[in-house]
C-alpha positions, 0 to 999 in steps of 0.5 A: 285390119278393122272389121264389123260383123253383126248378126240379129235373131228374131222370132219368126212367130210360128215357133222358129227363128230366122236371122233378121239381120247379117252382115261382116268384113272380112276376116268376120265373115258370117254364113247363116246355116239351116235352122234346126229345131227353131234354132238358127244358126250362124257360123263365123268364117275367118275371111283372113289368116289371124287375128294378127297383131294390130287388128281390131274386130268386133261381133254384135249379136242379139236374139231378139224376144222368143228366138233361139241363136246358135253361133258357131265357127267354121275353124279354129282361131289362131292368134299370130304375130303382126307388126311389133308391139301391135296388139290384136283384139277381138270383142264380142257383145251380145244381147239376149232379150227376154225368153230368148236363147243364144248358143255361143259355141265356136272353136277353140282360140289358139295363142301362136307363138309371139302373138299379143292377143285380147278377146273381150266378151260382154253379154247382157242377159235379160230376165228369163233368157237362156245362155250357152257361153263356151270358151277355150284357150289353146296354149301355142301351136303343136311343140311350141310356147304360147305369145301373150293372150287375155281372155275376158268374159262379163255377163249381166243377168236382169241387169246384175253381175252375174260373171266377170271372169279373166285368164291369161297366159303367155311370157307377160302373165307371170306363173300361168303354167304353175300349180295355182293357174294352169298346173302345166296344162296346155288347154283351158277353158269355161262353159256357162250355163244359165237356164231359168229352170234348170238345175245347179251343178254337181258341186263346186269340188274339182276332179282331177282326170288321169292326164293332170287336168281337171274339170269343176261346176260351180254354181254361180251365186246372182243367177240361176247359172252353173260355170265348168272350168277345165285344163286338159292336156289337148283340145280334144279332151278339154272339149270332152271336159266342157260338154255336160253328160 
């Protein structure tokens, strides 16, 4: 399956944001919810089950000059198994103009036993631009080992690198499970913060929490951006780990 989504925030001129443009194919269906505090928001609802293998699906979203985008999903993503050796891909590209702020804040991806998955996301930051950038990888479903899934993320900032991060699990990604990736974790995942005015992390030193997990903040040279990089024994601690106090 082939399918295109796009959504555009624009400001609205009197201190809010409304979405100027929304459109998608099933399964990237998108569904505008009520705007809150001037922020808008704009969920992904799977119109299909997937993303199965063989299927390619792209999301583009931009925030235009002084607008506030909240992206969020309705559910969880299950990455499945398709026809064989097909290889399911979903790419997101997103720009964010110059004293505008995106939220990128959907639910977890999870990699189903025998799937072959690859997110990609590319966002383009102008100077000046605020971003919330979550991820979070789910290895298998409840009682069962993960299929093959890349997790690729590239962020530019005034029109330098300031990230270009990957993870991969699954039988293809040799030692993902050991001590020097995951440690045995079944859930992983990254939080990128970039404010203008904000401050750095607490450190760039990793916690370790009681289940074996762990948590760190490292500021990110190039930008003035913190990255939170977490394993955790569950989604929900992970999600925990993720959210800053």
């Amino acid at each position: 399956m082939r399918a295109r989504a796009r959504v555009v925030a624009r400001a609205d001129g009197r201190g809010g944001t409304r979405v100027a443009e929304l459109r998608g194919e099933s399964p990237l269906l998108l569904r505008s919810t009520a705007a809150e505090g001037g922020v808008a928001t704009v969920y992904v609802v799977g119109g299909a089950a997937g993303p199965l293998g063989g299927d390619d699906l792209l999301l583009e979203v931009e925030v235009g000059p002084g607008a506030a985008l909240r992206v969020g999903s309705v559910a969880a993503s299950v990455a499945l198994p398709g026809r064989p050796a097909a290889v399911s891909r979903m790419r997101v590209h997103a720009v964010v103009h110059a004293g505008a702020t995106l939220h990128w804040v959907p639910e977890q991806l999870v990699a189903a036993a025998g799937c072959d998955h690859v997110a990609e996301s590319w966002v383009e930051l102008a100077a000046g631009a605020r971003l919330t950038w979550r991820d979070e990888l789910i290895c298998g479903r409840y009682g069962e080992s993960p299929g093959d899934a890349v997790v690729r993320t590239s962020v530019d900032h005034a029109g330098r690198p300031l990230l270009r991060q990957s993870m991969a699990v699954g039988p293809s990604a040799a030692g993902w499970a050991g001590p020097a990736v995951l440690g045995g974790a079944p859930a992983t995942g990254s939080l990128l913060l970039v404010e203008p005015d904000g401050p750095a992390g607490p450190g760039a030193r990793p916690v370790t929490g009681d289940d074996g997990g762990a948590v760190a903040w490292l500021p990110l040279a190039g930008g003035p951006a913190t990255l939170i990089t977490a394993t955790a024994a569950d989604a929900h601690t992970l999600r925990e780990r993720l959210t800053p106090a």
